[in-house]
PAMAR-395199 format. One record per residue (C-alpha): residue in three letters; chain; x negated, y, z negated. Coordinates in pm, 1 decimal. Each point is the difference from the previous one (the first is absolute). Layout:
# residues N
<"ALA","A",<X,Y,Z>>
...
***
This chain:
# residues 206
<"UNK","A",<-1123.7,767.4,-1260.1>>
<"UNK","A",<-48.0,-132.1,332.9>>
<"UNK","A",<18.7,150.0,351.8>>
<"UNK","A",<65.1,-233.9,289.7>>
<"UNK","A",<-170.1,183.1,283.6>>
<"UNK","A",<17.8,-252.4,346.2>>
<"UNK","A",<-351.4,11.1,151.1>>
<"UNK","A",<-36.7,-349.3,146.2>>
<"UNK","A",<228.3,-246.9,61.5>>
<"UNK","A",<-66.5,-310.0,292.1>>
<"UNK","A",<-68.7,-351.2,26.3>>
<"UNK","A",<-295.0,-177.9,100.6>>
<"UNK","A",<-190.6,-298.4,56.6>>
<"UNK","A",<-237.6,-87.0,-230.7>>
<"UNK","A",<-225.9,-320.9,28.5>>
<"UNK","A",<178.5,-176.4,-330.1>>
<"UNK","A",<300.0,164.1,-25.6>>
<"UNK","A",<185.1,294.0,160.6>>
<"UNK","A",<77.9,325.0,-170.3>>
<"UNK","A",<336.0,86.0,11.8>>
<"UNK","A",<49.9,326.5,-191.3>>
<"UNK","A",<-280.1,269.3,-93.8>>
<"UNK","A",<37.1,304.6,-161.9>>
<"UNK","A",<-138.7,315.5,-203.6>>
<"UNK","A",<215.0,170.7,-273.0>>
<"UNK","A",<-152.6,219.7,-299.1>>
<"UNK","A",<48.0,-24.7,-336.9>>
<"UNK","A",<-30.6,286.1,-303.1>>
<"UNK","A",<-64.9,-170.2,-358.5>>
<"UNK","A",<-57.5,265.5,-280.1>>
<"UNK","A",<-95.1,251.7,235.6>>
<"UNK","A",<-204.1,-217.2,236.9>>
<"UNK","A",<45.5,-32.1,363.8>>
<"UNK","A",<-84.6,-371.5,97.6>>
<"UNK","A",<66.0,-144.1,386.6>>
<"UNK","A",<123.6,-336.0,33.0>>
<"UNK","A",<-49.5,-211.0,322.6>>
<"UNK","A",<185.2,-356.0,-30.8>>
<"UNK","A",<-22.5,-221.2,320.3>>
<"UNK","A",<251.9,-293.1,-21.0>>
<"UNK","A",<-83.1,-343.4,180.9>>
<"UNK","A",<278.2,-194.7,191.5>>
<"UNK","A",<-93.2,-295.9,-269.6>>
<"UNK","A",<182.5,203.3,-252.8>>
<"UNK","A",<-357.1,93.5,-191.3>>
<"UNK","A",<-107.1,388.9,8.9>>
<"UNK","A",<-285.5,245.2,-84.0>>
<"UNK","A",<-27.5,298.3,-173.2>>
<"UNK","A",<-247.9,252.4,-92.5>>
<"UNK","A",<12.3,303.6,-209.8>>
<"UNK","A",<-256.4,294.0,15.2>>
<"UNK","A",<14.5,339.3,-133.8>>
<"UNK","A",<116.6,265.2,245.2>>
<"UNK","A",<-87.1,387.2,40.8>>
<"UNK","A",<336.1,232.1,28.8>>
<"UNK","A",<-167.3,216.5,193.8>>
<"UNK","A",<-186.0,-247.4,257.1>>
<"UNK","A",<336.7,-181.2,-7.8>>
<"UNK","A",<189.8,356.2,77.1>>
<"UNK","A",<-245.3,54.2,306.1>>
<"UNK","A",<15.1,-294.1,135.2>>
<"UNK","A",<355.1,-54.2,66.7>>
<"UNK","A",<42.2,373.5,85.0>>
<"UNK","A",<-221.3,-42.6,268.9>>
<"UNK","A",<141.0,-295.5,93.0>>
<"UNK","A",<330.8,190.8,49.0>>
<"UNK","A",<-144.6,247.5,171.2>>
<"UNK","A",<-159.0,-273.0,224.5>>
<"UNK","A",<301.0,-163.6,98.8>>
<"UNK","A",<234.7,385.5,13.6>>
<"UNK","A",<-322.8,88.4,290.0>>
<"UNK","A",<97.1,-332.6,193.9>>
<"UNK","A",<371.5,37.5,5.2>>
<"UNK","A",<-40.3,359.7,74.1>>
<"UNK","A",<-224.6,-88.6,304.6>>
<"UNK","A",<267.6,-259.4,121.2>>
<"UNK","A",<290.6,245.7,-53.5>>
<"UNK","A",<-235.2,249.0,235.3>>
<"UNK","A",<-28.8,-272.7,249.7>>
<"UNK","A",<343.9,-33.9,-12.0>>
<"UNK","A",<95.8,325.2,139.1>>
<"UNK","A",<-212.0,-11.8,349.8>>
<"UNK","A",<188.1,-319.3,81.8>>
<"UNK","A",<236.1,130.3,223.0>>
<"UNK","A",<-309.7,214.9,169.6>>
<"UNK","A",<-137.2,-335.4,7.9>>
<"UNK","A",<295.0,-168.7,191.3>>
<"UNK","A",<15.8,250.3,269.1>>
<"UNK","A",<-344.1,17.9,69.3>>
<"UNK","A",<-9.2,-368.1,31.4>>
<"UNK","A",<263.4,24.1,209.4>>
<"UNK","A",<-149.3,228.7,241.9>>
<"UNK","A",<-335.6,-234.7,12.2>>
<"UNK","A",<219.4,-284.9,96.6>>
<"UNK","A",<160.4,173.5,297.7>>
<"UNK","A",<-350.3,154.0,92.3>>
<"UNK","A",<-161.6,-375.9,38.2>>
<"UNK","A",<331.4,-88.7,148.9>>
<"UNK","A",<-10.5,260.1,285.7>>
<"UNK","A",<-393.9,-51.4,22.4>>
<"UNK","A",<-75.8,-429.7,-15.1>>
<"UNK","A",<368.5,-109.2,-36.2>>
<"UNK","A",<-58.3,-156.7,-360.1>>
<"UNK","A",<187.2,109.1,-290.2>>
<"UNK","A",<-192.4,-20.9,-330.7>>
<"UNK","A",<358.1,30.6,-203.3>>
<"UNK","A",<128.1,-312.8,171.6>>
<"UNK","A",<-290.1,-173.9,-100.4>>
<"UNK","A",<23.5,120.3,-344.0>>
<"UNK","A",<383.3,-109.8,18.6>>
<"UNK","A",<-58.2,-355.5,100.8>>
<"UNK","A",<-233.6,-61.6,-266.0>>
<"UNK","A",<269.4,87.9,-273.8>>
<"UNK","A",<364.3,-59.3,249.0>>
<"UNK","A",<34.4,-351.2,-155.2>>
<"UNK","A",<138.0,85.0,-314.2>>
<"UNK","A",<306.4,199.2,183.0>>
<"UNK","A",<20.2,-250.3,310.1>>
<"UNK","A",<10.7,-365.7,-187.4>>
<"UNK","A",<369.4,-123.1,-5.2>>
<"UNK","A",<27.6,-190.9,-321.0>>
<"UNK","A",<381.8,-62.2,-42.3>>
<"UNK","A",<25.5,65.1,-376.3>>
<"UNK","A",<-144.0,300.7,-22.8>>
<"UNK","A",<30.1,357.0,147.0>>
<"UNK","A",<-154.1,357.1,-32.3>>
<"UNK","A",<176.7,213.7,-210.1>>
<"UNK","A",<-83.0,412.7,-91.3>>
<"UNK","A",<73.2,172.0,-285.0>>
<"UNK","A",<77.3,344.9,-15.5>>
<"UNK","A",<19.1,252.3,-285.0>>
<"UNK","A",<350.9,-39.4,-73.0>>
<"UNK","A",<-47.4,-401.7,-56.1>>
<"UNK","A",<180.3,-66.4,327.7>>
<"UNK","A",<-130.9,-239.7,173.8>>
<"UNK","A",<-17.0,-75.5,419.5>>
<"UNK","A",<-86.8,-300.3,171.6>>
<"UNK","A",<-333.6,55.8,241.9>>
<"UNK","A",<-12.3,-201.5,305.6>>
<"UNK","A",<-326.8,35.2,249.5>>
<"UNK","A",<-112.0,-82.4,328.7>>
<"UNK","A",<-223.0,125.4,320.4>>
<"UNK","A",<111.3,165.4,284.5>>
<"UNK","A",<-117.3,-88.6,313.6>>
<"UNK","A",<-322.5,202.3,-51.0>>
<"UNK","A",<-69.7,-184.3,-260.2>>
<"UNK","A",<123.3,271.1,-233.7>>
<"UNK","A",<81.1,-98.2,-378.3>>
<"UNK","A",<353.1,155.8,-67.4>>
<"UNK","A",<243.9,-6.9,-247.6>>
<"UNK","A",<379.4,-32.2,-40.4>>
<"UNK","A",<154.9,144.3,-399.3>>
<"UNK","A",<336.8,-101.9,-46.2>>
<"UNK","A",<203.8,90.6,303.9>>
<"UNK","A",<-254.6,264.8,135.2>>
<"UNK","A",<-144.0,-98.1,334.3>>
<"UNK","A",<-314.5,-99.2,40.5>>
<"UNK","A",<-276.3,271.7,-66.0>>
<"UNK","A",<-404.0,-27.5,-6.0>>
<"UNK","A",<-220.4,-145.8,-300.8>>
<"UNK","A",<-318.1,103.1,48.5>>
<"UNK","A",<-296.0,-218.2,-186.0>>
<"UNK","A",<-333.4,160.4,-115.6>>
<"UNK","A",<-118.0,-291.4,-196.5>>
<"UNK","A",<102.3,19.1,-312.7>>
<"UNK","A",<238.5,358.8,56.5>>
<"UNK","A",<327.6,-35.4,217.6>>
<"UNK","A",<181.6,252.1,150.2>>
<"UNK","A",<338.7,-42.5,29.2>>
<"UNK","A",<112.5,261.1,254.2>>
<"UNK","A",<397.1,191.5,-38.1>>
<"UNK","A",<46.8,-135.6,-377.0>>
<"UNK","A",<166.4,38.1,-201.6>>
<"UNK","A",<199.2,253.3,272.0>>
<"UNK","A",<-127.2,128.0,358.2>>
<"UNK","A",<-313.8,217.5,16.6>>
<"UNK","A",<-100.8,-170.0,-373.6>>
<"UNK","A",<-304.6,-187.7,-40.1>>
<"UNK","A",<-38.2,-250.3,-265.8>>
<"UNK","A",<-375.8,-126.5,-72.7>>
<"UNK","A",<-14.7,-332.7,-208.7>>
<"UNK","A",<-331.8,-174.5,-119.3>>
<"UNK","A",<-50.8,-351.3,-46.5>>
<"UNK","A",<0.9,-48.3,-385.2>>
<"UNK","A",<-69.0,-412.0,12.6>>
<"UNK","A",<150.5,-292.0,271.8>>
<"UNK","A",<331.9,82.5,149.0>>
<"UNK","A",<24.9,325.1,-219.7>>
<"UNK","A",<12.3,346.8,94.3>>
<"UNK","A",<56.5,311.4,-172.4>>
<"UNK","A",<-13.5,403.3,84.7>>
<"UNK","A",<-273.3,173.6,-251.5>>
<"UNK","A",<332.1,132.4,-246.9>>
<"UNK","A",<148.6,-360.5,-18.8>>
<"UNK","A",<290.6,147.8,111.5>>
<"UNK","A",<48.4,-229.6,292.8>>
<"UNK","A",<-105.9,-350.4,-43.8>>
<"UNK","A",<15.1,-282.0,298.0>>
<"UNK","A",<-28.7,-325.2,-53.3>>
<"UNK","A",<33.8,-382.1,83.8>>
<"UNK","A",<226.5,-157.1,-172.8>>
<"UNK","A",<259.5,-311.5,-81.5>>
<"UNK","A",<399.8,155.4,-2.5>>
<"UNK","A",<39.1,-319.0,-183.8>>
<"UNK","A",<-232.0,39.8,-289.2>>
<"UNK","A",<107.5,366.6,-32.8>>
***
């Protein structure tokens, strides 16, 4: 019988040839545990080898590998929590350095990451998702402050507030709401449920 069990899968450059699939899997044969690693070459050849495996080394390595991985999610869904702590208090730094040296540390955040919501391409548009599948056109601009805001629908026009790689979209979905999205790759953006999911997109290739 064998048991597929994913531990390593990516491609690489090798000097000859490049590897395009590798991966581990274990096999029992009349009461034998064997592991299996085949690594297969973009030339169509592969590799395999084939050594007997311990059930109990096997057992405690994955389940600490588990464990591993449940530690790091469970750290990021801690960090998750102080993030609106983390918005206000940045908040209240940026008006501090405002009122003190007239520089806001936000803003300068913002511009590094505005471009995304301020470029203009004509065939495409931001668009947010919310947990009933409806969907609203985004729009966003800059007051006169230089303030990154944004328009939903036909809502007027109410602050986005960039961190980096956290936004804070301020009154949504409804007045004295808060939605907080992350960045989850380019022109993609996403609250930590993926209930609400903003994004650039085409209406044409839709």
């Amino acid at each position: 019988m064998k048991y597929l069990i994913p531990f390593l899968f990516f491609a690489t450059t090798a000097t000859a040839q490049t590897i395009t699939f590798d991966t581990l899997y274990f096999e029992r044969v009349d009461g034998q545990l064997f592991q299996i690693t085949r690594t297969e070459f973009d030339n169509g050849s592969y590799s395999q080898t084939r050594y007997a495996a311990d059930s109990a080394a096997v057992l405690k390595l994955y389940a600490n590998e588990i464990e591993r991985e449940a530690a790091k999610l469970a750290e990021a869904a801690r960090q998750t929590v102080t993030i609106p702590a983390f918005s206000a208090q940045s908040i209240r730094r940026n008006n501090i350095l405002n009122t003190q040296i007239g520089a806001r540390p936000i803003i300068d955040i913002q511009n590094r990451y505005e471009g995304q919501f301020l470029e203009t391409a004509s065939n495409t548009v931001w668009q947010l998702r919310s947990p009933d599948n409806s969907v609203q056109e985004v729009t966003f601009s800059k007051t006169a402050t230089g303030q990154l805001i944004y328009k939903a629908g036909e809502d007027a026009n109410k602050p986005a507030i960039l961190f980096g790689q956290i936004m804070r979209l301020n009154n949504y979905p409804s007045a004295g709401q808060t939605l907080f999205l992350f960045q989850l790759r380019d022109r993609v953006w996403q609250d930590i449920d993926g209930n609400y999911l903003l994004r650039k997109v085409n209406p044409q290739r839709r």
